[in-house]
Rosetta silent file (secondary structure, phi, psi, omega in degrees, C-alpha in Angstrom):
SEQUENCE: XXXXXXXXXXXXXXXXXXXXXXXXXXXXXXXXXXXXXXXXXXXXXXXXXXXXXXXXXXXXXXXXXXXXXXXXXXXXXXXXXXXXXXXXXXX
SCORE:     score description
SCORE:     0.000 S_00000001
   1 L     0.000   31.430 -178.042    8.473   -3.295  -31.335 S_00000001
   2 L   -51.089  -36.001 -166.547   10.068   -4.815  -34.564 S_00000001
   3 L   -72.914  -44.795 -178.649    8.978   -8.351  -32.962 S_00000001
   4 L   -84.144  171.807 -177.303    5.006   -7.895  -32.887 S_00000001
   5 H   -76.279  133.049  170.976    3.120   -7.964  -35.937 S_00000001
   6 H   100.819   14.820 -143.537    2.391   -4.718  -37.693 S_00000001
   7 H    24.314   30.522  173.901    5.328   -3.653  -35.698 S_00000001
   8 H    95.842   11.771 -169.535    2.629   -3.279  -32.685 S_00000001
   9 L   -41.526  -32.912 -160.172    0.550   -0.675  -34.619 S_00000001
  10 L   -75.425    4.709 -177.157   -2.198   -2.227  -32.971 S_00000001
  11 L  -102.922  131.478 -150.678   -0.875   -0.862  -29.534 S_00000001
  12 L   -72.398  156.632 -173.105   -2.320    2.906  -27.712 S_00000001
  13 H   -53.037  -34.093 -154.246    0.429    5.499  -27.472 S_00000001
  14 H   -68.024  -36.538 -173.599   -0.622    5.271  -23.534 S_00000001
  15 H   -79.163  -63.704 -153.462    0.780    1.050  -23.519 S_00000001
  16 H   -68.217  -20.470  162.434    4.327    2.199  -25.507 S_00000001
  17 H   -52.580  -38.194 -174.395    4.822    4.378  -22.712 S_00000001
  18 H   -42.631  -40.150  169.894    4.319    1.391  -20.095 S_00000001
  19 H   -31.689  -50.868  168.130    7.522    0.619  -21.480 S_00000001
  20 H   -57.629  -46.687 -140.510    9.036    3.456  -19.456 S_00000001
  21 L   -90.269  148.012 -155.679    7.448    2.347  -16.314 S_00000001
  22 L   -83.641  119.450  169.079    9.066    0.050  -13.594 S_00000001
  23 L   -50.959  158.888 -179.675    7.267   -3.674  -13.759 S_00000001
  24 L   -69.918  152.272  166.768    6.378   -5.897  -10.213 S_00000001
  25 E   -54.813  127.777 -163.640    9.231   -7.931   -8.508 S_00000001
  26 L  -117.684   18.754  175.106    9.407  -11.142  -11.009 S_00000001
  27 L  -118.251  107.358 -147.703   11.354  -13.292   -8.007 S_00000001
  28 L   -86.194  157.046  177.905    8.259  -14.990   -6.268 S_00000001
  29 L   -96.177  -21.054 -170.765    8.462  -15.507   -2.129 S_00000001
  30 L  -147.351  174.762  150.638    5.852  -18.501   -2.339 S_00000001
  31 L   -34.327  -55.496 -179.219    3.993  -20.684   -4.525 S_00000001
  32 L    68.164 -141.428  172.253    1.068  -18.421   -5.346 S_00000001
  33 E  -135.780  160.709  162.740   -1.429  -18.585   -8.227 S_00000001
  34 E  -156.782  159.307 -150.106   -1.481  -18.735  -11.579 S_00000001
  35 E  -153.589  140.517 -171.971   -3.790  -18.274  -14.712 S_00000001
  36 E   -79.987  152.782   91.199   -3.675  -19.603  -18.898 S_00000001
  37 L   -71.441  137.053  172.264   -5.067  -16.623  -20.828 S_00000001
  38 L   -85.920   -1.111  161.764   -5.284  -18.677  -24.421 S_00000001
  39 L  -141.035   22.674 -176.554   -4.210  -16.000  -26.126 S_00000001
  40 L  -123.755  -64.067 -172.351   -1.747  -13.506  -23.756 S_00000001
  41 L   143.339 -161.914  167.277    0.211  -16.431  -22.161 S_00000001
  42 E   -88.067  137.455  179.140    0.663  -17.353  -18.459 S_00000001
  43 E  -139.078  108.398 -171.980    0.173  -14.755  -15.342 S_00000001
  44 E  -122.889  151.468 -176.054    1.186  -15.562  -12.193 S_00000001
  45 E  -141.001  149.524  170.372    1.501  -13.823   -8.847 S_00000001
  46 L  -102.517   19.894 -162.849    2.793  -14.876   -5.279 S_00000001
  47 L    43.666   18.886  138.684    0.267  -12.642   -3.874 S_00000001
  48 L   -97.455 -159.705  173.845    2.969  -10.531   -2.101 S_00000001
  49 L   -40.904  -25.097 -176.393    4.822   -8.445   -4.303 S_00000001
  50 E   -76.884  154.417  174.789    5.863  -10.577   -7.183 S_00000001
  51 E   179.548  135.216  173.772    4.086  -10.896  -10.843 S_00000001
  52 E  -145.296  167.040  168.655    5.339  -12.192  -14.332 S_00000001
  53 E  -130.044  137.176  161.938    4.177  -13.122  -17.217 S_00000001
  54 E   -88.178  147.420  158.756    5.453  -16.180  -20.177 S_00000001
  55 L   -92.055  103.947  175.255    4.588  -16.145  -23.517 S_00000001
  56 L   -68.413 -178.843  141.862    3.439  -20.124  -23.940 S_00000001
  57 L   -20.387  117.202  169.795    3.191  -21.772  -26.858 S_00000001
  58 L    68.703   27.413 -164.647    0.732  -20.620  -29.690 S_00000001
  59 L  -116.959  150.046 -166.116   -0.162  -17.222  -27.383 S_00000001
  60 L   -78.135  150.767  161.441   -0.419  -13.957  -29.782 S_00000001
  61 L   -99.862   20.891 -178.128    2.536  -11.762  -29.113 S_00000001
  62 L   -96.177  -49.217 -178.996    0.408   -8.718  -29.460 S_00000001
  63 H   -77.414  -20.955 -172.491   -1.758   -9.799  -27.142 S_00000001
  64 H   -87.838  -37.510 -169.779    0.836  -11.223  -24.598 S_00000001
  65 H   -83.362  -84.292 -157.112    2.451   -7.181  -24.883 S_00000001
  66 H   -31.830  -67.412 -174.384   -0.793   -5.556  -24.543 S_00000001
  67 H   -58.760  -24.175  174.021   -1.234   -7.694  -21.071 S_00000001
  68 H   -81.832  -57.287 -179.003    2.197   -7.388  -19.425 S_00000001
  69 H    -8.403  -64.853  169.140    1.994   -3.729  -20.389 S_00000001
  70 H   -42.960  -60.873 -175.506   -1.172   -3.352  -18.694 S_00000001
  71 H   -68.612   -3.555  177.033    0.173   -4.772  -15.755 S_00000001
  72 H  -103.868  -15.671  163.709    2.760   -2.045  -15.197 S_00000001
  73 H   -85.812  -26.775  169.424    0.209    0.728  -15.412 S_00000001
  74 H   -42.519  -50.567  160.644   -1.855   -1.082  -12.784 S_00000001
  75 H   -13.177 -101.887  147.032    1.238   -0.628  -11.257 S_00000001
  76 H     1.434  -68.996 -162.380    1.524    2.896  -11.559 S_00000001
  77 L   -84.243   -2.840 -175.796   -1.920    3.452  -10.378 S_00000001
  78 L    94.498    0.293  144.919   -1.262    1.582   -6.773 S_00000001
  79 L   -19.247   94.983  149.993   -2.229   -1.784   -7.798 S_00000001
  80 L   -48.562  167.521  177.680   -0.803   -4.540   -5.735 S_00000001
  81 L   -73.504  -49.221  159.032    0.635   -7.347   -7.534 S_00000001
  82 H   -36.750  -50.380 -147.058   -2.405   -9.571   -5.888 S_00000001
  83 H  -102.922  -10.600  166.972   -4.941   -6.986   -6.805 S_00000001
  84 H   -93.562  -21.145  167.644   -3.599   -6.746  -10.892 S_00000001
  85 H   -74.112  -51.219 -139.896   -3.802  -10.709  -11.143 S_00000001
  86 H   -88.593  -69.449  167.325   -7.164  -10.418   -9.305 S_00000001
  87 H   -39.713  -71.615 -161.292   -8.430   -7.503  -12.193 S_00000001
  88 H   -40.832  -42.282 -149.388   -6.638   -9.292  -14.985 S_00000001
  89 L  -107.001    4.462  177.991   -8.101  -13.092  -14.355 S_00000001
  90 L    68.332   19.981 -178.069  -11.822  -11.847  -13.331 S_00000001
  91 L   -81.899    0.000    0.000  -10.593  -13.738   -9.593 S_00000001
């Protein structure tokens, strides 16, 4: 985690595992939705299986880690890919 600042100190033992853990299908079947966080990046879903995330322009990379992270424990836990964009974005 050489890349975030602080080399990620700021991140719980429980997210560098997330690391381990197998991420949503990132090849979308439809348009879908998608949502700015101003300081995480872009999060989009095709509300079937697929979710990704970008890091835009002027988005934290600490904060951009913390949230794709996040989305692979949602995973984990039996999230759909609908229903962790749905958590994430307040929809």
């Amino acid at each position: 985690m050489r890349w975030l600042p602080n080399n990620g100190s700021e991140l719980t033992d429980e997210l560098v595992a997330a690391y381990q853990l197998e991420g949503y299908d990132t090849t979308p079947s439809n348009l879908g939705r998608s949502f700015l966080f101003e300081e995480a990046g872009l999060i989009w879903t095709d509300d079937d299986n697929a979710l990704g995330m970008y890091l835009t322009p002027g988005a934290d990379p600490t904060s951009y880690t913390r949230t794709y992270l996040m989305t692979r424990i949602l995973k984990r836990t039996g999230y759909t890919a609908t229903q962790t964009f749905d958590r994430l974005t307040n929809a």
